[in-house]
N, CA and C of each residue as an Amber inpcrd file, in Angstrom:
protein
   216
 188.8010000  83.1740000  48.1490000 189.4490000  84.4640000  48.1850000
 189.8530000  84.8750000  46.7670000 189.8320000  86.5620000  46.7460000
 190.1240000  86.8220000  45.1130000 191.9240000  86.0160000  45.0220000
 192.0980000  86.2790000  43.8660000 193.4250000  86.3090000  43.6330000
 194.0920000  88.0690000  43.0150000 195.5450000  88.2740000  42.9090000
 195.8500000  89.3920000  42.8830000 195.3210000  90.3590000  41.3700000
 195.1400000  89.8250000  40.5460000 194.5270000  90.2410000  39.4570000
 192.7820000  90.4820000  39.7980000 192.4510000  90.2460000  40.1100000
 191.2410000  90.2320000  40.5540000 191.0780000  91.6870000  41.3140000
 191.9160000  91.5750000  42.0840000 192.1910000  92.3010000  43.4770000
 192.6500000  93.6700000  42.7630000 193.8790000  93.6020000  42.1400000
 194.4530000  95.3840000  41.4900000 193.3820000  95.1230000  40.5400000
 192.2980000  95.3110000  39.7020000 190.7960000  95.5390000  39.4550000
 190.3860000  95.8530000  39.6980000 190.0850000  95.5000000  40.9700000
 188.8890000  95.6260000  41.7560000 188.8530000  97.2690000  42.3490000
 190.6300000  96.9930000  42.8520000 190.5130000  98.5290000  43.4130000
 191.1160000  99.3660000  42.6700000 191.6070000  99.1310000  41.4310000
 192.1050000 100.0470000  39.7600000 189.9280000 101.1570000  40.0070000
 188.9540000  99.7710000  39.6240000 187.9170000 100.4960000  39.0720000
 187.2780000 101.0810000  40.4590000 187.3900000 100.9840000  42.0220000
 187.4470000 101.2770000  42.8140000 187.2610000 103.2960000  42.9790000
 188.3000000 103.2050000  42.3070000 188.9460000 104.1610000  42.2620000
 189.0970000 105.4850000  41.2270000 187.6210000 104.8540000  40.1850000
 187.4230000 105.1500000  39.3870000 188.5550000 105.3800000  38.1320000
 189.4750000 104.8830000  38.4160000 190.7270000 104.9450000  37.4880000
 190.8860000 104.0220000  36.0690000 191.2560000 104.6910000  35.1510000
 191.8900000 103.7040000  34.0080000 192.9500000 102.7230000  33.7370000
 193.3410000 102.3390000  33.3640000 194.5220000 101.2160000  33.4800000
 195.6770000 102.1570000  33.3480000 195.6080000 102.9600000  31.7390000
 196.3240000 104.2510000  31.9340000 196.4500000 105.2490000  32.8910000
 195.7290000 105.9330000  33.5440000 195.5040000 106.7010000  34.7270000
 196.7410000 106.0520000  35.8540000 196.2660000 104.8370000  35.9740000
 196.8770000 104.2110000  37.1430000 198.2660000 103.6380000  36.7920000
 198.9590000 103.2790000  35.7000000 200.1810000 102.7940000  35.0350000
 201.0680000 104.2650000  35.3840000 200.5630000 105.2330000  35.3690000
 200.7110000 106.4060000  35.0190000 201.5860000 106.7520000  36.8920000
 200.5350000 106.4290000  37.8960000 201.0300000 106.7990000  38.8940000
 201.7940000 105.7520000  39.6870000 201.6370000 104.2580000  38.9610000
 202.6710000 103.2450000  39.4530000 203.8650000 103.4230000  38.8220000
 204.2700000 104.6130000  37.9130000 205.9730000 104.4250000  36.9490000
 206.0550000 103.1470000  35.9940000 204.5440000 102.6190000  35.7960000
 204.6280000 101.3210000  34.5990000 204.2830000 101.9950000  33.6970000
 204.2240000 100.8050000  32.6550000 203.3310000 101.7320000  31.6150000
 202.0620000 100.3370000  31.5420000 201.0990000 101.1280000  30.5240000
 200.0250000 100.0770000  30.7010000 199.4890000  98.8320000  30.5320000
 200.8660000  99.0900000  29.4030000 200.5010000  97.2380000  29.2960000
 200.7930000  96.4930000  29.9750000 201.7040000  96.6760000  30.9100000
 202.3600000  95.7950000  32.2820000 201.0320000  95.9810000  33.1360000
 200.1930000  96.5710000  33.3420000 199.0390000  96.9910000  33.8670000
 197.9840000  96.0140000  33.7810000 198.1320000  96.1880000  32.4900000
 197.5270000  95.2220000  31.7300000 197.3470000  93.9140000  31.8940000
 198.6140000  93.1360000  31.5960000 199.1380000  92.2360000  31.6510000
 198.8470000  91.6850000  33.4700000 198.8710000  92.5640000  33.9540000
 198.7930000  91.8150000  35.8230000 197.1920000  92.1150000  36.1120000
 196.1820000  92.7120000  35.3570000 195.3140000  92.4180000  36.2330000
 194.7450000  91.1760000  34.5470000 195.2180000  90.7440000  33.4090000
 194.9340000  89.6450000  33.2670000 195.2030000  88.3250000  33.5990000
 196.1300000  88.4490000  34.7840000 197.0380000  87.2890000  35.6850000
 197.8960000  86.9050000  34.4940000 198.0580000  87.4020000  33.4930000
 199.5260000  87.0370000  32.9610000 200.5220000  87.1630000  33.2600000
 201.0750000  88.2650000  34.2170000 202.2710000  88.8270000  34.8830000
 201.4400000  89.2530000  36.1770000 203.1280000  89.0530000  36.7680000
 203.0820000  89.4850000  38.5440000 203.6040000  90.4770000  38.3480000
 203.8950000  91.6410000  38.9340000 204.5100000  92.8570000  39.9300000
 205.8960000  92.2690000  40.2320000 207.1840000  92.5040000  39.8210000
 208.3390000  92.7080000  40.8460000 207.8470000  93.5170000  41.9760000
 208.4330000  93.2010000  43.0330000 208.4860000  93.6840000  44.6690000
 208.1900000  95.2120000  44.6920000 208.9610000  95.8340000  43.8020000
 209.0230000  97.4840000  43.9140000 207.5820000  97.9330000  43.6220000
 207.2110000  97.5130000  42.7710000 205.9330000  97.9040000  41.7440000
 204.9000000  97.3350000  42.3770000 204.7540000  96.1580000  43.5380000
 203.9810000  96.0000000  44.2250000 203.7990000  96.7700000  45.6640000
 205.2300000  97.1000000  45.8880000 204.9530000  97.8160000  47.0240000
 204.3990000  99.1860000  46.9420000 205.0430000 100.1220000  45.6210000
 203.3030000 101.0690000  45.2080000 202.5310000 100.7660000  45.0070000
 202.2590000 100.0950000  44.0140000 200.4440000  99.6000000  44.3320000
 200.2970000  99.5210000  46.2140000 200.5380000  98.6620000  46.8250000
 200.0160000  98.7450000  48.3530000 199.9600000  99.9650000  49.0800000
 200.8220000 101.0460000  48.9230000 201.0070000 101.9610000  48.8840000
 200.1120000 103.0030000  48.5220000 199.7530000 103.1960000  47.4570000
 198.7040000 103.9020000  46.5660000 197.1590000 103.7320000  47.0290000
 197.1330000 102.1850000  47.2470000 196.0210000 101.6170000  47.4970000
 195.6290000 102.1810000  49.0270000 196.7970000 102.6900000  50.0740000
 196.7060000 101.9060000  51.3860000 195.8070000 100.3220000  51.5300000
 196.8920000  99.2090000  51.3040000 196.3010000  98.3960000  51.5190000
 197.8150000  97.4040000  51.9970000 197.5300000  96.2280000  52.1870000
 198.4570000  95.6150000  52.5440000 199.3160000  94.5930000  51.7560000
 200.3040000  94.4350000  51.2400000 200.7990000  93.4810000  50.2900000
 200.2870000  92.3510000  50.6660000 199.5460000  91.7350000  51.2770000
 199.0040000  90.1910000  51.8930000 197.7200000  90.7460000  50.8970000
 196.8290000  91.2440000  51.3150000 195.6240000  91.6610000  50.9560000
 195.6050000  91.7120000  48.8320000 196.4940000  92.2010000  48.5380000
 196.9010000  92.3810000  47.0920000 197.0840000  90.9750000  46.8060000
 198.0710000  90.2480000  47.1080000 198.4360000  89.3470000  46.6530000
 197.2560000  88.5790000  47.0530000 195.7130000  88.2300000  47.8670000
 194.7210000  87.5560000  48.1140000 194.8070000  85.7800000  49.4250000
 196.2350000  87.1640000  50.0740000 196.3200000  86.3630000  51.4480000
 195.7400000  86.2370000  52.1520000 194.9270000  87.7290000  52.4840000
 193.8920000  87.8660000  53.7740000 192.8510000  88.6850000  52.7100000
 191.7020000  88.5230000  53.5440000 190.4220000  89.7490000  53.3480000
 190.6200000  91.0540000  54.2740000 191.7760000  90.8660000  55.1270000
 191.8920000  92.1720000  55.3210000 192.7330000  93.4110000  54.8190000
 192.0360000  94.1140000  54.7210000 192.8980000  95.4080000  53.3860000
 193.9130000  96.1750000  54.3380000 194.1760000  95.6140000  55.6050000
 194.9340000  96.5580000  56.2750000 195.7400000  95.8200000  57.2350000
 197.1690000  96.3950000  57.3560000 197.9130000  95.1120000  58.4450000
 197.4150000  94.9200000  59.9330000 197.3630000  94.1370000  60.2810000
 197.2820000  94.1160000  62.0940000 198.0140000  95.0340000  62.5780000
């Protein structure tokens, strides 16, 4: 299974978005952006729950709990 860096990547370029673009609509800025899809940094809770949010996807799915992108 991916892991979460992998994962906000995957669906950052998904989405045709930039790191900037997308820092932009999470209230980060980009180097924190940055920094989490090089698995150097995690997301505090808040900042993950937009991303899941943004994404529609599921905080399990982000973090590379399940393959499914959506809750039961």
């Amino acid at each position: 299974m991916k892991n979460f860096n992998e994962r906000l990547r995957e669906l950052r370029e998904d989405k045709n978005l930039t790191q900037t673009q997308l820092a932009k609509e999470l209230l980060i800025d980009q180097r924190s952006l940055s920094f989490y899809e090089l698995g150097k940094y995690e997301p505090n809770l808040e900042t993950l729950k937009r991303m899941a949010c943004f994404f529609d996807v599921s905080s399990d799915y982000l973090l590379g709990l399940t393959n499914n992108k959506k809750p039961n």
